[in-house]
C-alpha positions in Angstrom: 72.2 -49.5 94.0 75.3 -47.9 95.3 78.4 -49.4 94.8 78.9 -50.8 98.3 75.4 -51.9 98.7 76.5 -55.2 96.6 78.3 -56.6 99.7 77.0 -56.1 103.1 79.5 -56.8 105.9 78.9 -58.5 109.4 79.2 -55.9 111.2 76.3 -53.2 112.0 76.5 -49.7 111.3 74.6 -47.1 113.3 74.3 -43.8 112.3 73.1 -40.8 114.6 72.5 -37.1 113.3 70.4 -34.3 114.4 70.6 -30.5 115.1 72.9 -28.8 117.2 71.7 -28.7 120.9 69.5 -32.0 120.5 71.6 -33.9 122.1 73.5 -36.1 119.9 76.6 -36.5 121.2 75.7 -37.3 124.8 72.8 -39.9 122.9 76.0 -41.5 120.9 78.1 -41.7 123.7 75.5 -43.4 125.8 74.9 -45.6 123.7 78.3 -47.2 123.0 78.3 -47.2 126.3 75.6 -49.1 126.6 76.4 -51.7 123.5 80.3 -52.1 125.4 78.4 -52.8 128.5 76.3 -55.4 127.1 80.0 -57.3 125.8 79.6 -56.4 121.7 82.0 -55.6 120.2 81.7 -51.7 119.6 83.9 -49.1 117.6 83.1 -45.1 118.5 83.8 -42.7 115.7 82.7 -38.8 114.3 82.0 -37.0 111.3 84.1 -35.2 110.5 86.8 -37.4 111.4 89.8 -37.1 113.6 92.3 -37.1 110.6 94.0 -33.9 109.6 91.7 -33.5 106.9 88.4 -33.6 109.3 90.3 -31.6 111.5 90.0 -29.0 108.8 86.3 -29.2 108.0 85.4 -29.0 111.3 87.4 -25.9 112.6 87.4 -24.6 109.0 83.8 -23.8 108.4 84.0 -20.2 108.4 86.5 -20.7 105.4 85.3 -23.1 103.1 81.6 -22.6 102.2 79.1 -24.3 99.8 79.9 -27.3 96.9 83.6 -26.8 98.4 83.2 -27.6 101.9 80.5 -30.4 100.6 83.3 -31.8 98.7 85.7 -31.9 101.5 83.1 -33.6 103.5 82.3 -36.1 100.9 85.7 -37.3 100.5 86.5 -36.9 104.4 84.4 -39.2 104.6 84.9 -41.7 101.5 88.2 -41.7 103.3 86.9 -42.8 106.6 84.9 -45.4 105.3 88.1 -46.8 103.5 90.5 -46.6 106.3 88.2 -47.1 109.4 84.4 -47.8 109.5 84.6 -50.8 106.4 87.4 -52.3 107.8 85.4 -52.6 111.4 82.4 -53.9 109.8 84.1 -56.2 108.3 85.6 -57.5 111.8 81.7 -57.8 112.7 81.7 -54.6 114.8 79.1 -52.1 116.1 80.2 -48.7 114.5 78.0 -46.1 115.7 79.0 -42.5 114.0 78.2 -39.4 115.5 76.9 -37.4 112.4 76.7 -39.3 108.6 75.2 -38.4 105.3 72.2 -36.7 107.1 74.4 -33.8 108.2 76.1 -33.3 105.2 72.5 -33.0 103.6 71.3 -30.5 106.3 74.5 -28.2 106.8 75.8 -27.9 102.9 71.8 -27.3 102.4 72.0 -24.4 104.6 74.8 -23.1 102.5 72.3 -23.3 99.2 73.1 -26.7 97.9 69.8 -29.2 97.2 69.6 -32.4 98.5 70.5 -33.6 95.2 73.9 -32.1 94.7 75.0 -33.5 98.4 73.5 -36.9 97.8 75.9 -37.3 94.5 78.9 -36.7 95.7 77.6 -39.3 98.8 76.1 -41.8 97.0 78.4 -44.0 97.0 78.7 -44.6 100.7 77.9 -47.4 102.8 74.2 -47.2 104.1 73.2 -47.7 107.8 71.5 -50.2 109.2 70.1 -47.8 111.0 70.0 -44.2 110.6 68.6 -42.0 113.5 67.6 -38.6 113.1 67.4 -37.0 116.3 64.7 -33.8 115.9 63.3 -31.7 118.6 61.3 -28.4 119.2 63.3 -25.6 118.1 62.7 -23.4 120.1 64.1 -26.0 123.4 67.4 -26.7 121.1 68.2 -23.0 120.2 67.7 -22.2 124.2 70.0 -25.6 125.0 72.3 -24.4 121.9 72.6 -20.6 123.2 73.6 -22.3 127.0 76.5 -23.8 125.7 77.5 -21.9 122.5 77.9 -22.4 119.0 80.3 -24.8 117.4 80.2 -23.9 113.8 79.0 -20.4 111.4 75.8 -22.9 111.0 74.9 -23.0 114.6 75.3 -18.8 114.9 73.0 -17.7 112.2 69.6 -16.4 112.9 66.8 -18.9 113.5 69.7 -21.9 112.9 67.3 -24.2 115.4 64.4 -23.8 112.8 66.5 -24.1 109.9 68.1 -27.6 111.1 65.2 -29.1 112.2 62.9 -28.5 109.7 66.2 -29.6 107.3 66.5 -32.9 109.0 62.3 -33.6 108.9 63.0 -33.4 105.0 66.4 -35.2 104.7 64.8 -38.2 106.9 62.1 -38.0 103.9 64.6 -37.7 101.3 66.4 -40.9 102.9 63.8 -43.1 103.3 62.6 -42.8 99.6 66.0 -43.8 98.7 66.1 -46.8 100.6 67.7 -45.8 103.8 66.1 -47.4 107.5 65.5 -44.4 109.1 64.1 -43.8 112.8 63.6 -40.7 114.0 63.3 -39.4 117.5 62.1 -36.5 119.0 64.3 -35.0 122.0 62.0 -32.3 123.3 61.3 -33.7 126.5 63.3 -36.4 126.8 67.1 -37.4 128.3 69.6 -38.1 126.2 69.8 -41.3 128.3 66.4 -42.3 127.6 66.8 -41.6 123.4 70.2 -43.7 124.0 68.1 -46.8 125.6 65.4 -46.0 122.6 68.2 -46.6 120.5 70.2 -49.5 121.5 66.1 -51.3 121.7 65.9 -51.0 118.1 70.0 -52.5 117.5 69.1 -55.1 120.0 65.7 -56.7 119.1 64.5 -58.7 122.4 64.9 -62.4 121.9 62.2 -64.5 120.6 59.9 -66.7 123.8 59.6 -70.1 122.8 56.8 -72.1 124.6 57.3 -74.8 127.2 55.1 -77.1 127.7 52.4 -74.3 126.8 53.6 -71.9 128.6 55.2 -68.3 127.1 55.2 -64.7 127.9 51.6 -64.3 126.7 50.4 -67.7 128.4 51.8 -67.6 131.6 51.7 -70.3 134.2 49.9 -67.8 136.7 47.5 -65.4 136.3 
C-alpha cells in the first residue's frame, strides 16, 4: 500500500496519458469540458506542471536526461500533489491531469530506465480512480505527430510512435498488476470527441432504473 492509499479523498481523480499525436490533450480538454458542462465541480491540470520547476522539465528535456530528469519529474510531481491536486480532492473535485505516472514510465523508459526504477521514486503518489491510456496505431500517430511537430527529444527520435505505444501497452500491464484501474482506448480511428464522451461514460456511470408499478427500461409499458 502506498502511503496515500490509507485515505482516499472525496473527490475523483482522472488521469489521461498516451503517446504523442494520439490525441490527449484535445481528449482532456473535452472532457472537462464536458464534466463543467454537466455542473461538477471540475479542476484542469498538466504534468509537468505550470510551476517554475515543471516549466523546466518540460522545455528542458534536451538537458536533463535519464534517472535525473525522472527525478525531477517525480518530485514535480510529489509537489503537485501537495500544493494542488490533494488539496482539490479533498474539496470533492473532478481533477482530470493531462499526463500522470504512465508518462513518466514510458518517456524515462525510453531514456533506459525500467519500469521499476520510475515506479520507486512514484510510488508514493496518489492512485487514479481512473487511469486512461490512450494507444493508437503507430503508424496514424507518427503521421498526426509529423503534421504538427515534435514537442520534446522523445517525440523526434526514429520510430518514437512505435517506441511509445508499444511502452504504454506494457506500462498499462505494469499498472494494473499493481493495483491501478486502468482503461485503455484506442484512437486510431476515432475523434478525440468521441474518446472524450467514452471517457466521461465511465466517470459518470448511468443512474440505476427503478421499477414502477412493473415497469423499467427492460419491461417497458409498450412494445
Amino acid at each position: 500500500m502506498t502511503t496515500t492509499e490509507a485515505r482516499r479523498l472525496p473527490g475523483t481523480l482522472i488521469t489521461i496519458d498516451g503517446p504523442g499525436g494520439v490525441g490527449k490533450s484535445t481528449t482532456t480538454a473535452r472532457v472537462i469540458e464536458l464534466l463543467t458542462a454537466t455542473g461538477a465541480t471540475v479542476h484542469g491540470t498538466t504534468q509537468p506542471s505550470r510551476t517554475p520547476l515543471g516549466e523546466l522539465i518540460r522545455h528542458g528535456t534536451d538537458t536533463y536526461r535519464g534517472l535525473a530528469l525522472a527525478n525531477l519529474c517525480a518530485g514535480d510531481r510529489l509537489h503537485q500533489l501537495a500544493a494542488e491536486i490533494l488539496p482539490a480532492l479533498a474539496d470533492s473535485r473532478i481533477v482530470v491531469s493531462d499526463r500522470y505516472v504512465p508518462s513518466s514510465l514510458v518517456l524515462q523508459g525510453l531514456d533506459g530506465l525500467t519500469f521499476d526504477t520510475v515506479w520507486h521514486l512514484n510510488d508514493s503518489v496518489y492512485r487514479p480512480d481512473l487511469a486512461v491510456i490512450l494507444n493508437a496505431d503507430p503508424d496514424v500517430i507518427a503521421h498526426r505527430l509529423h503534421s504538427r511537430g515534435a514537442h520534446s527529444r522523445f517525440e523526434r527520435t526514429t520510430d518514437s510512435s512505435t517506441h511509445e505505444s508499444l511502452g504504454y501497452h506494457r506500462a498499462a500491464t505494469y499498472l494494473r498488476e499493481r493495483g491501478w484501474p486502468v482503461t485503455t482506448l484506442d484512437t486510431t480511428t476515432a475523434h478525440p470527441y468521441e474518446i472524450a464522451d467514452q471517457i466521461v461514460d465511465l466517470i459518470r456511470p448511468p443512474a440505476p432504473t427503478y421499477p414502477i408499478d412493473g415497469i423499467t427500461e427492460e419491461n417497458p409499458a409498450c412494445p
